[in-house]
C-alpha positions, 0 to 999 in steps of 0.5 A: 394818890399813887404810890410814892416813887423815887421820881414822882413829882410833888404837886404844887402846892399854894406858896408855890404859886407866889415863888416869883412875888417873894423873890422880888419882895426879899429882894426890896426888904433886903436892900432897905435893912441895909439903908435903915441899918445903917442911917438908924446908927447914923441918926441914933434912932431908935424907931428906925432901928426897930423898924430895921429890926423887923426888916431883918425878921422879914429878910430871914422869914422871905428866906425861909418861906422861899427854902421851904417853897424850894423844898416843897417842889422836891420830888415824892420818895418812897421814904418821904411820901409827902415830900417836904410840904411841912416845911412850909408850915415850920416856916410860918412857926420860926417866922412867928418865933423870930417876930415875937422874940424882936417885938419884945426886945424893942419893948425892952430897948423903949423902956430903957430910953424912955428913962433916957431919951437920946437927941434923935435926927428926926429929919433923916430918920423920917425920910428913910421912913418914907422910903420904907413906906413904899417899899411895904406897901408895894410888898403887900400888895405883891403878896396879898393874894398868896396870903389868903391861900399859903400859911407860908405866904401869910407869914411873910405878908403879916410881917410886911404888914407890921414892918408897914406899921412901923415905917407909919409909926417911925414918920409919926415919931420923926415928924413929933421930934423934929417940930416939937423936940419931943423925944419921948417920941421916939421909944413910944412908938417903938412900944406901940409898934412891938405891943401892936405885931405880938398879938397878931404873931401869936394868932400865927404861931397858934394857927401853924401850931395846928397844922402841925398837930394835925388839927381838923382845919378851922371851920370844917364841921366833921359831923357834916362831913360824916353825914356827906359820906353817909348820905351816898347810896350804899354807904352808912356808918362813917367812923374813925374819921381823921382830916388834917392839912398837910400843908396851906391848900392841901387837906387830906382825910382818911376814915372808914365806912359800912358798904351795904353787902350787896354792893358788888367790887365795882359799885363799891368803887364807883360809890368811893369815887362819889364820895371823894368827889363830894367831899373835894367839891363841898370841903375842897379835900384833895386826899381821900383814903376811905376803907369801907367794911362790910359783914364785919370784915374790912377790905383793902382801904380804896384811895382816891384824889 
């Protein structure tokens, strides 16, 4: 990577990509919290209100996601020579924050309403729902593919997701009360919908948390990654290894390793140049700084993309 300068722009990162699909779907999720809002007070629904409730989480979430994917395309300075790419993981950590917060509020709304279930207009409520329905199902599958790359995207899509859940639950709970005048309905499914989305929330939560502390990404075995760089001619001893990902599809590494002395500067580099290549290809790592040492002195650390 070349130094940072005030006006080098910052490579587009996963969520980047998906920009366009978030903007629609905020639009949709934004428009119907409004509808749901309005008739859940209408109708006195609890489940709607909840379902309503985790619109409002993906309004904020969307917003969030499509802030950071703003910030992310901010130009590379010298003072932030990895531009603003964190954001989107603080993104997906707020976005878990906010969604547990809402799931146990729901919970405590459903324990006080099943001591007192209130007369629900069922009828309404489910129609509404079925709105929602569509609306989820055409969000997930505006985002399914940005979630399998984005921690960023992953965020919004898992609340989606639930948000899909909930429009199922709230159509199950409206169909019960409306043929059957059951209204226990109504806080049962709103429990069952806040106790089924924290689990999942907090495998979020944990797998931005991470990222953020600079964790070895899932499934990357760093003592297979050691004997890549050692198994390249000239090249032994690789130590002092750190690898890390900067954001959803950028992982980066820095390390040392022990050139035979009889390397020359320019086999040196050429032998650099055959690690990154390597390890971009059998760990997709974009970011390598890799000192080598020789003779017990260290030179000048050779960097490469």
């Amino acid at each position: 990577m070349t130094p940072a300068t005030p006006t080098q722009p910052a490579p587009a990162s996963a969520a980047g990509r998906f920009n366009k699909n978030l903007r629609i779907v905020f639009g949709l999720t934004f428009t119907y919290f409004l509808v749901e809002v309005v008739v859940g007070y209408i109708t006195n629904s609890l489940a709607l209100l909840s379902d309503a409730a985790h619109m409002l989480t993906d309004v904020i979430g969307l917003a969030l996601a499509l802030f950071a994917n703003w910030m992310s395309r901010r130009p590379i300075t010298a003072r932030r020579s990895y531009g603003f790419y964190r954001l989107e993981i603080l993104s997906a950590f707020v976005n878990a924050l906010i969604l547990i917060g809402i799931s146990l509020y729901i919970l405590y709304e459903a324990y006080g309403r099943f001591r007192n279930p209130p007369v629900v207009d069922s009828r309404n409520m489910t129609l509404v729902a079925l709105v929602g329905l569509a609306v989820n199902l055409l969000g997930i599958y505006l985002l399914r593919r940005g979630a399998k790359d984005s921690l960023n995207v992953k965020g919004a899509y898992l609340e989606v997701v639930s948000d899909l859940l909930s429009s199922v639950g709230v159509i199950i709970a409206g169909l019960v009360m409306t043929y059957t005048g059951w209204y226990y309905a109504d806080p049962l499914f709103s429990a069952i919908i806040g106790l089924f989305i924290l689990p999942r929330t907090l495998s979020l939560m944990m797998e931005s948390v991470n990222i953020l502390l600079q964790a070895t990404p899932d499934g990357l075995d760093v003592t297979d990654l050691e004997q890549t760089i050692n198994a390249v001619p000239g090249l032994s001893s690789a130590h002092d290894l750190h690898i890390w990902t900067l954001t959803s599809g950028i992982v980066v590494m820095s390390g040392h390793v022990v050139a035979d002395a009889s390397l020359t500067t320019e086999e040196l580099t050429g032998r650099i140049g055959e690690v990154a290549g390597r390890l971009t290809t059998q760990y997709n790592i974009q970011h390598i700084a890799l000192q080598p040492e020789r003779a017990g002195q260290c030179t000048n650390a050779l960097t490469t993309l």
